[in-house]
N, C-alpha and C positions, 0 to 999 in steps of 0.2 A: 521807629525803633528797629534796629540791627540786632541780629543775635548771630555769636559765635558759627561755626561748623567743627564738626569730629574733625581730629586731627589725622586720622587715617579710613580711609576707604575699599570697598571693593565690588568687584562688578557682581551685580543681582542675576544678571542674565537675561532681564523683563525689561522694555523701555517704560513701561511704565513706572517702575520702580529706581531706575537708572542706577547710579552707585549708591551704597549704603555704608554704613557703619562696619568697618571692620570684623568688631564683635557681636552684632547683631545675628541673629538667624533665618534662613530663609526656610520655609514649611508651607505646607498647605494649610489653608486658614480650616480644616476640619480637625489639625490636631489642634486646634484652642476652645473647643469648645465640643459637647456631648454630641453634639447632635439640631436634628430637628424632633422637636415631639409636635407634634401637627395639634392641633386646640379642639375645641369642640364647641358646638352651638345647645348643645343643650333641649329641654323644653319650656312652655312658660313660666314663668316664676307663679309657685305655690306654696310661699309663706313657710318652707321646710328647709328647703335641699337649693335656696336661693343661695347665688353664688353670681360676683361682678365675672362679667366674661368683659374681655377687654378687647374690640373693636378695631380694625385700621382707623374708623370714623376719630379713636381715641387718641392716636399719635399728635404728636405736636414735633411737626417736622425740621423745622425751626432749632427746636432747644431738644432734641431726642430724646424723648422723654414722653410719660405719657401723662394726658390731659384727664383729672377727676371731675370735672362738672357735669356732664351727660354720661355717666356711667348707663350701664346695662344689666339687670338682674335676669339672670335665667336659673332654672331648676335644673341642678348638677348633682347628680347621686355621687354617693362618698366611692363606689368602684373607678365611673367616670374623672372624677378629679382627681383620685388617688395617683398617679403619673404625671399629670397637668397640672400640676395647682403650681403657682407662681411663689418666687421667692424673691427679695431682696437682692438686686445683681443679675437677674436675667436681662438675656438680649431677647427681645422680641422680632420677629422679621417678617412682614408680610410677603405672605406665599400666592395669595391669588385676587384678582382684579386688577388695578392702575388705571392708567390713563394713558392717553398721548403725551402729559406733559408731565405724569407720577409716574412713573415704572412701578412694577412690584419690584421689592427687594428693599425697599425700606427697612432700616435696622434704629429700635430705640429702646432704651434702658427701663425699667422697672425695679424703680425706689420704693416700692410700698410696703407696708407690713399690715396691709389687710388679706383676706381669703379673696384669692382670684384666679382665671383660668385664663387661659386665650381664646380668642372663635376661631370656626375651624377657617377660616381667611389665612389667620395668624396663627406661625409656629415659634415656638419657644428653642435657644441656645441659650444652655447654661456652659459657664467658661469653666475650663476646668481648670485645676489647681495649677500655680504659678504665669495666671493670666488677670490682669485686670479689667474689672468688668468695665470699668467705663472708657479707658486705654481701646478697648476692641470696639466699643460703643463707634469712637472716632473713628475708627481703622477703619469700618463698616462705613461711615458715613464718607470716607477719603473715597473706598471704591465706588460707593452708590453716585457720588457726584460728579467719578471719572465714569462712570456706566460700563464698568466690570462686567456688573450682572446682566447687563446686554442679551451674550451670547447665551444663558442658561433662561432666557423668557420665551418659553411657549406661547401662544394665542391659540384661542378654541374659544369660538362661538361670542366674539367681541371682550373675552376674560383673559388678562396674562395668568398664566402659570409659572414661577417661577422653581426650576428642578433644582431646589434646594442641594441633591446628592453633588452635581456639576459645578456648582458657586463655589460649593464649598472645597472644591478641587483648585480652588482658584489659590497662588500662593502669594505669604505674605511675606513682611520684614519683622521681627520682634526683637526687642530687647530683653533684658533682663525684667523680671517683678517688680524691682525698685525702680527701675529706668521708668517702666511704662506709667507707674505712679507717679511719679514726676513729671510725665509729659500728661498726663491726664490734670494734674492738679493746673499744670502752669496753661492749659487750653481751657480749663474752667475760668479759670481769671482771666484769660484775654478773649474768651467770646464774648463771655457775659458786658466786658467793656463792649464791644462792638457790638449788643445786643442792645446796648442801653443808647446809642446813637442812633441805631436804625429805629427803638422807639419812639424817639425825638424824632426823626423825621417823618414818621408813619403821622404821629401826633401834630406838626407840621404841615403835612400832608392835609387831614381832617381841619385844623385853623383855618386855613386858606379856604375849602369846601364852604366852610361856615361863612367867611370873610366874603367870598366870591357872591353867595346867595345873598348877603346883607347887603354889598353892592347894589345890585341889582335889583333887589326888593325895595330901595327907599328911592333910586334912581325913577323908577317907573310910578310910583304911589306917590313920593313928596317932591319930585323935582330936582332941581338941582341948585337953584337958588333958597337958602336957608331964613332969610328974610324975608322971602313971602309970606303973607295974609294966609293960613289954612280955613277951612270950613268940614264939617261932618260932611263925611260923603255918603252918609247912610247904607252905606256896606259893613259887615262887621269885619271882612276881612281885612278890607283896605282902611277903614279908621278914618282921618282927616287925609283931605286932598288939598292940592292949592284951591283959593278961592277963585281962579279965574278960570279952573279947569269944567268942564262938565263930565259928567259919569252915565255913560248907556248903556241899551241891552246890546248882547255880543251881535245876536241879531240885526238889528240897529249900524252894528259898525260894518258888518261884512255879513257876506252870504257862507252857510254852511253848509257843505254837499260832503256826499259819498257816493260810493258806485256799487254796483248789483253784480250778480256773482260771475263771476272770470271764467271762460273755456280754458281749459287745462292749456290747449295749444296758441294762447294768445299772447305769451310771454316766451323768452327766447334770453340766452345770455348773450349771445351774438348783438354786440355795439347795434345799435339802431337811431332812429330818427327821433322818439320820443321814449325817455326814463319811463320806469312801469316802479312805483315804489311799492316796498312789503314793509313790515313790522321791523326786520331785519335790518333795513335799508337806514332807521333812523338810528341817530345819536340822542346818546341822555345826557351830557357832558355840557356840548355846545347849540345853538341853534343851528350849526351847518348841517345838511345831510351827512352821514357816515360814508357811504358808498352805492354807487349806481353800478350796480349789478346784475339789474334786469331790465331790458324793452321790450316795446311792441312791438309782434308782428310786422311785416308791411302788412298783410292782406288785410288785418282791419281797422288801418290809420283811417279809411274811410267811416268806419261808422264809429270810430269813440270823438268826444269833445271834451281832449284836453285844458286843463287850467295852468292859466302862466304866472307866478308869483303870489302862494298863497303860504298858509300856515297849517302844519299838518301835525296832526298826533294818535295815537291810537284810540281804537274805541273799545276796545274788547281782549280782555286776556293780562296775564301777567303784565305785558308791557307798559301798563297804565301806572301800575305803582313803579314805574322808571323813569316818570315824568319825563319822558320823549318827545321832546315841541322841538320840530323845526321849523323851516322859511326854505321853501323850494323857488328857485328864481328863474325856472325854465318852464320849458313847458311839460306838462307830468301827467300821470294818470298814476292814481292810485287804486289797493286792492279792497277789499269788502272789507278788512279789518280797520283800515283808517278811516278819520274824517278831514275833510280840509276845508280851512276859513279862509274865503276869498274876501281880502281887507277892502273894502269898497273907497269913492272918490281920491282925495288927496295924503288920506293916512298912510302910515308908515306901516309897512307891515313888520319889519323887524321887532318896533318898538311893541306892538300885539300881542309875538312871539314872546318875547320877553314877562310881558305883562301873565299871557294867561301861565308861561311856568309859573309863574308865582302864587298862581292860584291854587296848584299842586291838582291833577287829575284825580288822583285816587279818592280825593276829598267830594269829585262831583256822583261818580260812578254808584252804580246800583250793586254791591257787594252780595255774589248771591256764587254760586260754582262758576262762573265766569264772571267776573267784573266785566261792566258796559258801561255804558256813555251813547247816547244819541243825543239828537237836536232837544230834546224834551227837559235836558241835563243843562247843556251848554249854553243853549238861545236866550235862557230869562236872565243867564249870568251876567253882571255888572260889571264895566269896568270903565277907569278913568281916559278921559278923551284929552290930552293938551293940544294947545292950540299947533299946528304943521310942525313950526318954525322949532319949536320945543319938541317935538318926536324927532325930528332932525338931530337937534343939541344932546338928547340925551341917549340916542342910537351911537352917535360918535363916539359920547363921555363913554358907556358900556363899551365899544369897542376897544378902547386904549385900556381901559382898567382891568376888563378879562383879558386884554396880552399878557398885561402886566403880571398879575396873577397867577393865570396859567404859564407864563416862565416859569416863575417861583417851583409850581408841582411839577413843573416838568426836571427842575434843578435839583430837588429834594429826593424824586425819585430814580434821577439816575444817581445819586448819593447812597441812594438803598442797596441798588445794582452795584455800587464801586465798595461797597461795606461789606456785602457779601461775597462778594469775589474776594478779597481781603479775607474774609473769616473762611472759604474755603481752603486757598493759598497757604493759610497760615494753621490750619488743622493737618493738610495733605503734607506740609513740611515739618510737623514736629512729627507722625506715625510715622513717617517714612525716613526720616534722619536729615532731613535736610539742614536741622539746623539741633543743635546742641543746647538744652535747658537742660542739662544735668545739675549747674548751678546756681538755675534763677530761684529767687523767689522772690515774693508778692511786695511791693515800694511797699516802703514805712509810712507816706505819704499818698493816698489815694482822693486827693480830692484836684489831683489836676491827670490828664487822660497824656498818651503820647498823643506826639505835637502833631505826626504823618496823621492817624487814624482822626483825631480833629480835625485836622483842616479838611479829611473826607469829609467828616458827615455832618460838619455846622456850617459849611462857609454857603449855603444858599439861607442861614439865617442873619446873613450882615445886611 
């Protein structure tokens, strides 16, 4: 969908902002709004002077807005919130923390009409008269995506700091009251469209996850011939197997080793002769490893005895509930935190690999302040043995079908990526004048989407 331009222009004097609308005005984004009032944290909540303080954790970056489900109660005496208490129409803006990949300077809208304050993270801009709060809402979110707020973020002691005073020096384009209403309403109707495809493909996304493990769960357990004979395999997880399969201890199938604690100086990231793997080093995703990132020393290639194509996962720690099974095909050494299953005579080790995700680790582990797993866990565990020729068959089948598959997410989610670019492009051009909705409003007909922003975000569901 195309949209008009002003029929007249003039130079901003910013390339960011490039030309603008004739009658627009250029100003410092501190005449639209009060201020900062800096938030507060409060004490525990004591059943009196309880009061929602509202959180960065609360933002919902997304839809600029804030999120009610984990609210926060703290004890805010009636002087403390007398200045700070939240209204209808506030910008909110986070002033300190971020990320590498969040900045501080986050700006989102506050709809509520309950009692609330902000923490002291978060400061409060209320707009002032002939500004619209949600018009600014955008404008803020145009800059934060172009990284305006950049040059005003301090760092101390791993925390941004954003100088609110300096940001707000920073200048804008505005329109008239009734303009900015206009481009706020007609940016509500066209994100929310584009909000409701990038759900479908998030939703998309999770099908495929599900699809991909049901793959792969009846591939390894029932086979691939549907007309086979089944029999109780006396496992509860796995149910019926083929009848001509047998079902052993993991012990039984392969040897299970680990190794004893690591000199500090026995790993190197300097490329070497043998991979040294860490917890890091695995994928949750695929059976491939993630990345080799770390080897051995030379000096103690003599005293370790590397293993050449086993199946490794974690024993201990978070990692376990990430269900991380690989298939290392070289030759490896691993660190105290892993275990590796060397698949003994003619079996498949992939097909193993495969097998024991399905088992799911967290399900074996001793749940205590560190989840574990040792041999005591893993050795009695059962699982289905098919004859060679058939770990062969269904190593291949899984191969072709996780391509398959994983195309799919990998298609949906640069569809996410090309939907959000779109809703960026398309909020930075209605704040900034790029394009003219003084006229639009909302199709009589909303049950069919523009044809451009379709074919983004559905054609990985043909």
């Amino acid at each position: 969908m195309s949209f008009p331009c002003y029929p007249e222009h003039k130079e901003s004097g910013f390339e960011r902002l490039g030309l603008v609308p004739i009658d627009w005005d250029l100003y410092s984004l501190k005449r639209s709004v009060e201020g900062c009032v800096n938030g507060i944290w409060g004490e525990e909540a004591d059943g009196e002077n309880d009061l929602a303080v509202i959180r960065v954790a609360d933002f919902q970056r997304s839809k600029l807005r804030i999120g009610t489900k984990k609210l926060t109660y703290r004890s805010i005496t009636d002087k403390e919130k007398e200045a700070r208490k939240l209204r209808v129409g506030d910008l909110l803006i986070e002033k300190s923390g971020g990320g590498d990949k969040t900045l501080v300077g986050c700006v989102v809208l506050f709809e509520h009409d309950f009692g609330a304050v902000s923490s002291n993270f978060v400061a409060r801009m209320r707009p002032l008269p002939n500004f619209d709060s949600n018009f600014l809402c955008y404008a803020f979110d145009s800059l934060y995506k172009g990284r305006v707020n950049y040059p005003s973020i301090k760092q101390t002691t791993g925390i941004q700091n954003l100088d609110s005073e300096s940001y707000l020096q920073e200048r804008f384009c505005f329109p008239s009251l009734t303009e900015q209403t206009q481009i706020a309403h007609f940016l509500d109707h066209e994100t929310a469209k584009i909000d409701t495809l990038i759900h479908e493909q998030k939703r998309l996304i999770e099908l495929l996850k599900e699809k991909r493990q049901a793959v792969i769960s009846h591939a390894v357990t029932k086979g691939l011939d549907p007309d086979v004979p089944m029999k109780d395999s006396g496992v509860e997880w796995l149910g019926e197997v083929p009848a001509h399969w047998t079902v052993r201890k993991c012990s039984y199938i392969g040897r299970l080793f680990g190794s004893e604690s690591i000199p500090e100086d026995m790993v190197s990231s300097e490329e070497g002769l043998i991979p040294f793997l860490k917890v890091a080093s695995l994928s949750s995703g695929n059976t491939d490893v993630a990345s080799w990132d770390w080897y051995v020393s030379d000096k103690y290639l003599g005293t370790l005895h590397p293993v050449k194509h086993f199946v490794v996962f974690p024993k201990r720690g978070a990692a376990i509930f990430l269900n991380k099974v690989n298939v290392v095909n070289c030759k490896a050494v691993i660190d105290p935190n892993l275990m590796g299953w060397e698949i003994l005579g003619n079996n498949v080790t992939e097909y193993f690999a495969h097998t024991l995700k399905c088992r799911v680790l967290s399900e074996l582990a001793d749940v205590s302040t560190v989840p574990q797993i040792n041999n005591k866990h893993v050795a009695p565990e059962r699982f289905p043995v098919p004859p060679i020729e058939e770990q062969h068959e269904i190593v291949d089948f899984l191969s072709i079908k996780i391509q398959e598959v994983d195309g799919l997410n990998v298609n949906a989610r640069k569809s996410i990526a090309l939907l959000a670019e779109r809703r960026f492009a398309l909020i930075s051009a209605a704040v900034t004048g790029k394009i003219d909705v003084r006229d639009w409003q909302p199709p009589a007909d909303e049950s069919t989407f523009d044809e451009d922003m379709q074919q983004a975000g559905m054609e990985t569901t043909a």
